[in-house]
N, CA, C and O atoms as a GROMACS GRO file, in nm:
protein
  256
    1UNK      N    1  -0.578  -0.497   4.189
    1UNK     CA    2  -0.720  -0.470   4.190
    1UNK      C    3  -0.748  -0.326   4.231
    1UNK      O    4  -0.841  -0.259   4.187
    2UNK      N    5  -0.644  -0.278   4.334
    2UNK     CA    6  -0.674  -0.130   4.349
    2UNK      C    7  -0.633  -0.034   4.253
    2UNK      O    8  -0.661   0.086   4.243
    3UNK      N    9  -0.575  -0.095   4.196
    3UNK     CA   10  -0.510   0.016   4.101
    3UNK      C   11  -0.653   0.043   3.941
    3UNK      O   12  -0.673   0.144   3.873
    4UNK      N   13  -0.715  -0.082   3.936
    4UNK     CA   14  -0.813  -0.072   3.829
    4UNK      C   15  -0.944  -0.016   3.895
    4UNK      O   16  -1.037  -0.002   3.817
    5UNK      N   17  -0.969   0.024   4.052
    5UNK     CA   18  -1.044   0.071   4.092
    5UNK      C   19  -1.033   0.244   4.089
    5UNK      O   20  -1.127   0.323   4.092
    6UNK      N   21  -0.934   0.264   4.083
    6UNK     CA   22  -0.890   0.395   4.058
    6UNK      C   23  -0.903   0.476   3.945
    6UNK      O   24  -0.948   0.590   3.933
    7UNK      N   25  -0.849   0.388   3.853
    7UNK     CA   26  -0.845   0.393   3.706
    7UNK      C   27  -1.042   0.425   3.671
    7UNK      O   28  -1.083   0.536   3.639
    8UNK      N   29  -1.098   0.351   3.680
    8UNK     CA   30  -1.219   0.375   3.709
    8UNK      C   31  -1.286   0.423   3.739
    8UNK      O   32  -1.398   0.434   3.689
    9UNK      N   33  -1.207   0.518   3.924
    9UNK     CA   34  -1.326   0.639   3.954
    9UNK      C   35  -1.280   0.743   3.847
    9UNK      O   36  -1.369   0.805   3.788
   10UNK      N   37  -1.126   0.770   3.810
   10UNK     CA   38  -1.053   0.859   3.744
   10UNK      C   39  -1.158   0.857   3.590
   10UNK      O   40  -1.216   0.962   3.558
   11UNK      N   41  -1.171   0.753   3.520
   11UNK     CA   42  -1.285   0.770   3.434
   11UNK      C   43  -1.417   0.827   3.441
   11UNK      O   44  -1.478   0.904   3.367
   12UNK      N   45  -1.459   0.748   3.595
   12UNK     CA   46  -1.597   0.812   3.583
   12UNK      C   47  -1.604   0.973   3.609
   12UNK      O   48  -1.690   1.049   3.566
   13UNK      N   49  -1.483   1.007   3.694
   13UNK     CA   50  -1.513   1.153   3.740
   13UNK      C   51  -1.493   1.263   3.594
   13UNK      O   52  -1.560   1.366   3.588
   14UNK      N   53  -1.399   1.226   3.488
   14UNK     CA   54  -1.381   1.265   3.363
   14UNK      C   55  -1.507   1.269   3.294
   14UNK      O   56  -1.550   1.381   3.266
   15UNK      N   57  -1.582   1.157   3.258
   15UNK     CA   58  -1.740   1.154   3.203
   15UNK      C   59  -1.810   1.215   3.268
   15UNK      O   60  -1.892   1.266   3.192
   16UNK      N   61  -1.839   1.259   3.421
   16UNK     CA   62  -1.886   1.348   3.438
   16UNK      C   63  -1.894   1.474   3.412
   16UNK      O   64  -1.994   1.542   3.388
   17UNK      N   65  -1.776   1.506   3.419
   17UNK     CA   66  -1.682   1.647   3.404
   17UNK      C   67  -1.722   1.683   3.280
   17UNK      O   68  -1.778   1.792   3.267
   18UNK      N   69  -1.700   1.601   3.168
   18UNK     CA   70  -1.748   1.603   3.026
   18UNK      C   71  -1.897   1.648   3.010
   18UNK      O   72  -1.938   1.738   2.936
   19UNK      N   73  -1.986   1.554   3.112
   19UNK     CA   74  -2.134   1.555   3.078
   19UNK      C   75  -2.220   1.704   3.149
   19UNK      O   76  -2.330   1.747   3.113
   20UNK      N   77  -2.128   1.761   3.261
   20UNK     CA   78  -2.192   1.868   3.327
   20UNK      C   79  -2.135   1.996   3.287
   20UNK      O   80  -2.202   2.100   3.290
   21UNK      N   81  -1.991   1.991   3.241
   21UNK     CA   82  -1.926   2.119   3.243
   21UNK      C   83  -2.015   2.186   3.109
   21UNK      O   84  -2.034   2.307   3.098
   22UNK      N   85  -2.054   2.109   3.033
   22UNK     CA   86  -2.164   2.253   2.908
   22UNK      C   87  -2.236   2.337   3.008
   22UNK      O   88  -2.236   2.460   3.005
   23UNK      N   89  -2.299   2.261   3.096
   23UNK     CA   90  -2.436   2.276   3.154
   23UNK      C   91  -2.443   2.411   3.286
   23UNK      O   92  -2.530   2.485   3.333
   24UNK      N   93  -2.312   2.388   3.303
   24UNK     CA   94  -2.246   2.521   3.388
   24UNK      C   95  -2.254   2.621   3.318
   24UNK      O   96  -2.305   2.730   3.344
   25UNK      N   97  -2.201   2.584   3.223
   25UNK     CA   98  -2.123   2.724   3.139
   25UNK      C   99  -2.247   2.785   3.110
   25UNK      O  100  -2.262   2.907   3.120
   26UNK      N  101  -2.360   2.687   3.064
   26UNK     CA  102  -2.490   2.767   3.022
   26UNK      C  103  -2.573   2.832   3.119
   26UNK      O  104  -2.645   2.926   3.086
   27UNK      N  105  -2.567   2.782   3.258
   27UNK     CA  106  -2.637   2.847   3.374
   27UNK      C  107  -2.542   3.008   3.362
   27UNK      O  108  -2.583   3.119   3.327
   28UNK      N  109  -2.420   2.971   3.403
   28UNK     CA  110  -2.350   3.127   3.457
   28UNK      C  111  -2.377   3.224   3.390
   28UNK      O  112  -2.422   3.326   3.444
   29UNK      N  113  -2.348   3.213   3.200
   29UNK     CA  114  -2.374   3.273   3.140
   29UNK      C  115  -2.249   3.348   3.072
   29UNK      O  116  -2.262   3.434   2.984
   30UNK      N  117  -2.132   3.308   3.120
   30UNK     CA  118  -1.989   3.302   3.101
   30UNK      C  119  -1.954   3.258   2.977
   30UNK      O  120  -1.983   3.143   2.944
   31UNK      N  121  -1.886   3.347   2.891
   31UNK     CA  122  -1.869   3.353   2.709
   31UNK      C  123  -1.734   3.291   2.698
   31UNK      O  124  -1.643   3.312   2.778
   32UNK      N  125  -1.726   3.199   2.577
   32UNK     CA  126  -1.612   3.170   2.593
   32UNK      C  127  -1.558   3.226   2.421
   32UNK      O  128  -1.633   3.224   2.323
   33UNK      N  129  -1.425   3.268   2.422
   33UNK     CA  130  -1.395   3.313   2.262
   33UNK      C  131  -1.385   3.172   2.196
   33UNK      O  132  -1.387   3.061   2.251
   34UNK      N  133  -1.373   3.211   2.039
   34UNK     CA  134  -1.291   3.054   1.994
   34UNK      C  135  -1.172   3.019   2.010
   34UNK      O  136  -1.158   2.901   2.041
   35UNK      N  137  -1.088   3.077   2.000
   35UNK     CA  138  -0.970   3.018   2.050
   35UNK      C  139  -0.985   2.917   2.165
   35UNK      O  140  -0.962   2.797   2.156
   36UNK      N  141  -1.026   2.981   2.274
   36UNK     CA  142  -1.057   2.892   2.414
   36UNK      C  143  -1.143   2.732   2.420
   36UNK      O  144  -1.144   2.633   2.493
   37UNK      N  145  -1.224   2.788   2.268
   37UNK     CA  146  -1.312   2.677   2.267
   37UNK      C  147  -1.225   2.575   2.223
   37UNK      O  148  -1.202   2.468   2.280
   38UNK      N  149  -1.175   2.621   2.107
   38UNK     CA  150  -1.034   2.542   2.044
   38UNK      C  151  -0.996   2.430   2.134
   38UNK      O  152  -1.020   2.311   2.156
   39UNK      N  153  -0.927   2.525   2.172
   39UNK     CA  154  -0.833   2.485   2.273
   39UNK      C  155  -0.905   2.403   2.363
   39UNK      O  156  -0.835   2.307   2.394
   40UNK      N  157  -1.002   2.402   2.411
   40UNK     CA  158  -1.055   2.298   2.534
   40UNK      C  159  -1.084   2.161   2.425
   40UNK      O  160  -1.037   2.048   2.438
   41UNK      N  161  -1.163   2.201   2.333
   41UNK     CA  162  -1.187   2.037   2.271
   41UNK      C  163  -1.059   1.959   2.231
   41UNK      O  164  -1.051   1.836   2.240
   42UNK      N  165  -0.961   2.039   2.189
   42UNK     CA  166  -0.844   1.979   2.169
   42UNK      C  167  -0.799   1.873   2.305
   42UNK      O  168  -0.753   1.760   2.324
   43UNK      N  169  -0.844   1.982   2.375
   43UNK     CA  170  -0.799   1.889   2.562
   43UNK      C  171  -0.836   1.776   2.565
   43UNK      O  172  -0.768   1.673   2.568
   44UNK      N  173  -0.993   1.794   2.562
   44UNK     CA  174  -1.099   1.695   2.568
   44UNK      C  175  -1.050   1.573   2.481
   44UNK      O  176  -1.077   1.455   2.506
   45UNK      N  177  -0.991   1.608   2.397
   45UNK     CA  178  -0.968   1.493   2.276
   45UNK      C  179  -0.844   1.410   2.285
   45UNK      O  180  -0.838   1.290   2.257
   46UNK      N  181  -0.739   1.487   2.329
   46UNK     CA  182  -0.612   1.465   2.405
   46UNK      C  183  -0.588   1.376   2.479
   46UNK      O  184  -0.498   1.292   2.480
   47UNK      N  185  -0.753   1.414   2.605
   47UNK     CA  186  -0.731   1.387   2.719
   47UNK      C  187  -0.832   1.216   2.684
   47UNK      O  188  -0.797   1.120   2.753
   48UNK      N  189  -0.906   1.200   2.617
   48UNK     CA  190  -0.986   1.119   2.568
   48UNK      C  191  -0.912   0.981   2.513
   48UNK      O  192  -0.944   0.863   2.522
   49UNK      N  193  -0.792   1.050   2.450
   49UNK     CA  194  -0.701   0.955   2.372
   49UNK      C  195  -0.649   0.865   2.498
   49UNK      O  196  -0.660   0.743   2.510
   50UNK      N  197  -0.590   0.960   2.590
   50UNK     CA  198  -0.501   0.908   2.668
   50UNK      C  199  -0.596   0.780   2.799
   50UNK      O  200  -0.578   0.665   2.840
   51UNK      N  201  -0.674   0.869   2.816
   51UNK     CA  202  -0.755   0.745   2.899
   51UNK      C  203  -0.781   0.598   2.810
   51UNK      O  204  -0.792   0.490   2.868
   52UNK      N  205  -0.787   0.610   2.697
   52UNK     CA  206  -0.816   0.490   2.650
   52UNK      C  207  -0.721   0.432   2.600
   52UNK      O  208  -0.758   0.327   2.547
   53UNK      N  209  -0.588   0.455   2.587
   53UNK     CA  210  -0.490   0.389   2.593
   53UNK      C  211  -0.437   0.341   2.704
   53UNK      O  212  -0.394   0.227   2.689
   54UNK      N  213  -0.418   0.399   2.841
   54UNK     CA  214  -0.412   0.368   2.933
   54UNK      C  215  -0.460   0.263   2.968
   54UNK      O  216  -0.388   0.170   3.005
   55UNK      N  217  -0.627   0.252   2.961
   55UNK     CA  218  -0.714   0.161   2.994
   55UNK      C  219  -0.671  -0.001   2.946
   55UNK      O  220  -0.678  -0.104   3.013
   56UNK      N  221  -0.629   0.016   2.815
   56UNK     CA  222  -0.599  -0.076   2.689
   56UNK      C  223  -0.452  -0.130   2.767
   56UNK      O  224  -0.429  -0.251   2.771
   57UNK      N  225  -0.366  -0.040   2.821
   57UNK     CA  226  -0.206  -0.080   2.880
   57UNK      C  227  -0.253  -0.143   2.992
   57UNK      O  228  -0.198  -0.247   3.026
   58UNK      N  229  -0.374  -0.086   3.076
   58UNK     CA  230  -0.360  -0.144   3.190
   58UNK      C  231  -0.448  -0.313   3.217
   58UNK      O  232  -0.424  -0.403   3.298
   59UNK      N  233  -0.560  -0.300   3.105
   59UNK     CA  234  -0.634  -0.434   3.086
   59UNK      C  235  -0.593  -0.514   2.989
   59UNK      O  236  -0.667  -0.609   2.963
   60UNK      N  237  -0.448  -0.495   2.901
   60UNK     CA  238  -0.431  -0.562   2.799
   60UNK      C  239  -0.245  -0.574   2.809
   60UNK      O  240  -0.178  -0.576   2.706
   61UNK      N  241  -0.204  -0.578   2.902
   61UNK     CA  242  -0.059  -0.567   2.927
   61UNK      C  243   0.018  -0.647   2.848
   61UNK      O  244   0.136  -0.612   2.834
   62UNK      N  245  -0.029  -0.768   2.782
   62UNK     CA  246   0.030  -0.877   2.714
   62UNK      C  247   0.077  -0.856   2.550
   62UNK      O  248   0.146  -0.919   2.470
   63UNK      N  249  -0.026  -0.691   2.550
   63UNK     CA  250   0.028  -0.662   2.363
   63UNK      C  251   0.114  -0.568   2.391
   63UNK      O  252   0.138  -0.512   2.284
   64UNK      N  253   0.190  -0.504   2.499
   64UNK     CA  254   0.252  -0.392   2.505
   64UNK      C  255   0.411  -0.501   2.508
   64UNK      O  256   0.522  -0.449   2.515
   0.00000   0.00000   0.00000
């Protein structure tokens, strides 16, 4: 049970991270090239994959 509580804040703090980090970038005023941009959505997408497989290994252990 602790371990899916974790799993959980680890999600929510990611959806945050997701939902505020534009919102920074637009206050500071801090440019980003494309490459960088690239490169971060790639993360984002990466990193997107992996939480939801995880999620799927850790609430669905019986198809692995």
């Amino acid at each position: 049970m602790r371990k899916q509580h974790l799993l959980l804040a680890i999600a929510i703090t990611l959806g945050v991270y997701l939902l505020f980090h534009p919102a920074a970038y637009a206050v500071t005023g801090i440019t980003v090239n494309q490459t960088s941009a690239w490169a971060f959505r790639v993360l984002a997408l990466v990193l997107t994959a992996l939480v939801i497989y995880l999620f799927t290994v850790v609430f669905q252990p019986e198809r692995f």
